[in-house]
KOLMARNU-742944 format. One record per residue (C-alpha): residue number from 1; residue in three letters; x, y, z. Coordinates in steps of 0.02 Angstrom, whole numbers, always signed. Layout:
BEGIN
> i:aa:x:y:z
> NUM:ALA:X:Y:Z
...
END
This chain:
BEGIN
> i:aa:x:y:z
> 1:UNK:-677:-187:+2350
> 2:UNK:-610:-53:+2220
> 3:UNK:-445:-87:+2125
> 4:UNK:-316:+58:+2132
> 5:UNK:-361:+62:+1910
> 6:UNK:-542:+97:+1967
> 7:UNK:-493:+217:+2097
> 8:UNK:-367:+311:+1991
> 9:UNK:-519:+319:+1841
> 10:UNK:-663:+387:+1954
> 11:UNK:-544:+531:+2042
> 12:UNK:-515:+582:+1875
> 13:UNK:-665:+617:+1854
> 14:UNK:-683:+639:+1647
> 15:UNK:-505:+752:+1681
> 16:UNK:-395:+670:+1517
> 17:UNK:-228:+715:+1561
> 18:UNK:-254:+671:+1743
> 19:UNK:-349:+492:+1674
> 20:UNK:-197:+473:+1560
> 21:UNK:-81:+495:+1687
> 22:UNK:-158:+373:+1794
> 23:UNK:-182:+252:+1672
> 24:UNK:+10:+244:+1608
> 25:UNK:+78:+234:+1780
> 26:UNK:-52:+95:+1816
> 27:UNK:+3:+8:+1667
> 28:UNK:+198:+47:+1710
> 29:UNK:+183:-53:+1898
> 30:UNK:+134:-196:+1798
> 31:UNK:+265:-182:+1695
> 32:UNK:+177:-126:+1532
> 33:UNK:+259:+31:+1447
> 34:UNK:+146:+77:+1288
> 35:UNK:+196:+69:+1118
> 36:UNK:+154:+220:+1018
> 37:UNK:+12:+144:+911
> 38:UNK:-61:+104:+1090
> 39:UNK:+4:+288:+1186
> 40:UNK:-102:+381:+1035
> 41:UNK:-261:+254:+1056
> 42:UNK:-259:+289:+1237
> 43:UNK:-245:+474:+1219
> 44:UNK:-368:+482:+1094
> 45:UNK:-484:+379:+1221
> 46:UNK:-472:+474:+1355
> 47:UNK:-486:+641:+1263
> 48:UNK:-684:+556:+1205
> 49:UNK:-619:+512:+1005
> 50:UNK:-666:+369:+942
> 51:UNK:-535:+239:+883
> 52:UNK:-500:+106:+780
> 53:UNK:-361:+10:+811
> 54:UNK:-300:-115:+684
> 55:UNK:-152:-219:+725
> 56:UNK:-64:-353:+732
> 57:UNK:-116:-511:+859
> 58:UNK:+19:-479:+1004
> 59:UNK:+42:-295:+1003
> 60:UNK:-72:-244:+1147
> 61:UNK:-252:-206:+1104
> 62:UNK:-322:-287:+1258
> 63:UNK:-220:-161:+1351
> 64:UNK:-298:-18:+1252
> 65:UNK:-471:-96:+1301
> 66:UNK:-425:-74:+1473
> 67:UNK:-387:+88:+1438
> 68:UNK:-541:+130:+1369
> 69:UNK:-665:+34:+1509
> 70:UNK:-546:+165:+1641
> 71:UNK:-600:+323:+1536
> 72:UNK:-785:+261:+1538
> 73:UNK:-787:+238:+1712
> 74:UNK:-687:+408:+1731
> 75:UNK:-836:+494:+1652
> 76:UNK:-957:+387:+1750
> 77:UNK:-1027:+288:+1614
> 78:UNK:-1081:+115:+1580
> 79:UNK:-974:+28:+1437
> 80:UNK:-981:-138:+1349
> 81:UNK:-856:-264:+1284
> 82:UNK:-904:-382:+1153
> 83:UNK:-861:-513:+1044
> 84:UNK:-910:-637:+903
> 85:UNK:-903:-786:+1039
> 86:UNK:-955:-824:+1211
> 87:UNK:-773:-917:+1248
> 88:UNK:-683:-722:+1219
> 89:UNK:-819:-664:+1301
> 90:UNK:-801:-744:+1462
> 91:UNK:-617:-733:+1451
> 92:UNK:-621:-558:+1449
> 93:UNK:-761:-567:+1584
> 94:UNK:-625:-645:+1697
> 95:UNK:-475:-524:+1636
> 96:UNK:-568:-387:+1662
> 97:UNK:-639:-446:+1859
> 98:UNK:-450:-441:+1902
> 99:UNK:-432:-298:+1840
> 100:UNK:-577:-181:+1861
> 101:UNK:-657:-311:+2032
> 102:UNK:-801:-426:+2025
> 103:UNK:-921:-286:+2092
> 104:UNK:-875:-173:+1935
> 105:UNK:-894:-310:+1775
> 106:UNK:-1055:-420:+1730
> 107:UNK:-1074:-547:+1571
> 108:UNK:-1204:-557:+1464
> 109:UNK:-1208:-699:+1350
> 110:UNK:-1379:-805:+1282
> 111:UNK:-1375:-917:+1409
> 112:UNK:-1300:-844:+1539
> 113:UNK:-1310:-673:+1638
> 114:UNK:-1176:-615:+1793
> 115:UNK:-1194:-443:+1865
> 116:UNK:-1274:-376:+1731
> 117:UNK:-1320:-189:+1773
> 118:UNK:-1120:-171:+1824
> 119:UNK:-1038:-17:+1740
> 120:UNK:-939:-160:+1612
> 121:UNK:-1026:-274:+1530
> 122:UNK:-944:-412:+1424
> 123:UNK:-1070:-476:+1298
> 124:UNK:-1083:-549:+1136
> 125:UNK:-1084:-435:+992
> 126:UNK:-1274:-485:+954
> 127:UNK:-1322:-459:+1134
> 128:UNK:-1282:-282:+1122
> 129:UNK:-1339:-254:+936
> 130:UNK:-1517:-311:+1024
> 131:UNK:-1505:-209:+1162
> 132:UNK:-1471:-60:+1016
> 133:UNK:-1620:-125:+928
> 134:UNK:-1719:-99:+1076
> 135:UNK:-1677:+46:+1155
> 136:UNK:-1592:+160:+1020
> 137:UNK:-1504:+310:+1073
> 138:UNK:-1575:+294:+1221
> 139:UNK:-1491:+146:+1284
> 140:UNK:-1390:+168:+1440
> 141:UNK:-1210:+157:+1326
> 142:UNK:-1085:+283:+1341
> 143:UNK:-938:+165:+1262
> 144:UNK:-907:+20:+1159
> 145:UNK:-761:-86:+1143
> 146:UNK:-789:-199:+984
> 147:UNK:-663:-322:+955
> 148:UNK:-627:-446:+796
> 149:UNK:-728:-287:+698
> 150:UNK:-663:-375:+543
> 151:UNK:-821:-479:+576
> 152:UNK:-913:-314:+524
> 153:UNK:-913:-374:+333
> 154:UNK:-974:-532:+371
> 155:UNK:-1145:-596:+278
> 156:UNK:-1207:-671:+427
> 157:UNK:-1160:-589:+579
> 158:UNK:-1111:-423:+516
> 159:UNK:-1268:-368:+575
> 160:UNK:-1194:-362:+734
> 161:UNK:-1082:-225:+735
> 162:UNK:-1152:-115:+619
> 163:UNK:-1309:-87:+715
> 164:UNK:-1252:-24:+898
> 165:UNK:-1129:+113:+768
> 166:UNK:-1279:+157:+687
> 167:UNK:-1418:+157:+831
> 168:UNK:-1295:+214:+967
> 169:UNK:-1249:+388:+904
> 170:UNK:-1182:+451:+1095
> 171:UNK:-1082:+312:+1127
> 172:UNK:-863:+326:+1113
> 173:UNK:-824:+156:+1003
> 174:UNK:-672:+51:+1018
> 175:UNK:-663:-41:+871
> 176:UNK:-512:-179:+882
> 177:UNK:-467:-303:+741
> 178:UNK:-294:-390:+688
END
């Protein structure tokens, strides 16, 4: 079963104004109206920019993400969410089944795999820096929403997101930290 979000994204059809359009008045039956840092994110998602958005813990990146998985879809391409942990991961799994349906989001973790050819996949950050690894450009990735991208610096794991933004030249990027 489609949600009225996925609906609204694939008659779109990669159109930006029409995807914006959709997408704010989506976001306004729920209650949401965006805040400027998140109207010029959105517009600069659905227009095919890439973004980083960098603010503070409470001021509506998750909604942005959303955002960003409808203009992906619009254009008929597969993204991924990821994150440093598998707990965010499969919260965002769930978040984003209510929002998008089940038949439309998989998960991807080390241990565990759910629907994983949908057009969404939540994964772990090194899941899809090994699926860049693998695949290069050629990897079936037309968007990537990276969140906690402050981890980018880090010794260990920073590994993580720098590879899919090197190795994954076609691909829009998200990139979310607070």
């Amino acid at each position: 079963m489609t949600t009225p979000l996925v609906d609204a994204a694939r008659a779109a059809a990669g159109d930006p104004d029409r995807l914006y359009d959709a997408f704010v008045a989506w976001a306004s039956e729920r209650g949401f109206a965006l805040y400027p840092a998140q109207d010029e994110a959105v517009i600069e998602l659905v227009s095919g920019a890439n973004v980083v958005l960098a603010t503070p813990t409470g001021t509506g990146k998750s909604l942005v993400a959303v955002a960003a998985h409808a203009a992906s879809l619009s254009r008929g391409e597969r993204t991924y969410y990821t994150a440093p942990i598998k707990a965010l991961v499969s919260e965002k799994f769930f978040a984003l089944v209510e929002i998008f349906g089940a038949e439309n989001v998989g998960m991807v973790t080390g241990d565990s795999s759910v629907n994983p050819d949908a057009p969404i996949v939540c994964c772990t950050a090194e899941i899809l820096a090994n699926l860049a690894l693998r695949e290069g450009a050629a990897a079936d990735v037309g968007q990537v929403v990276m969140d906690e991208f402050h981890f980018y610096g880090d010794p260990d794991r920073g590994w993580a997101w720098q590879v899919p933004l090197l190795l994954l030249p076609r691909a829009q990027f998200l990139l979310m930290s607070a």
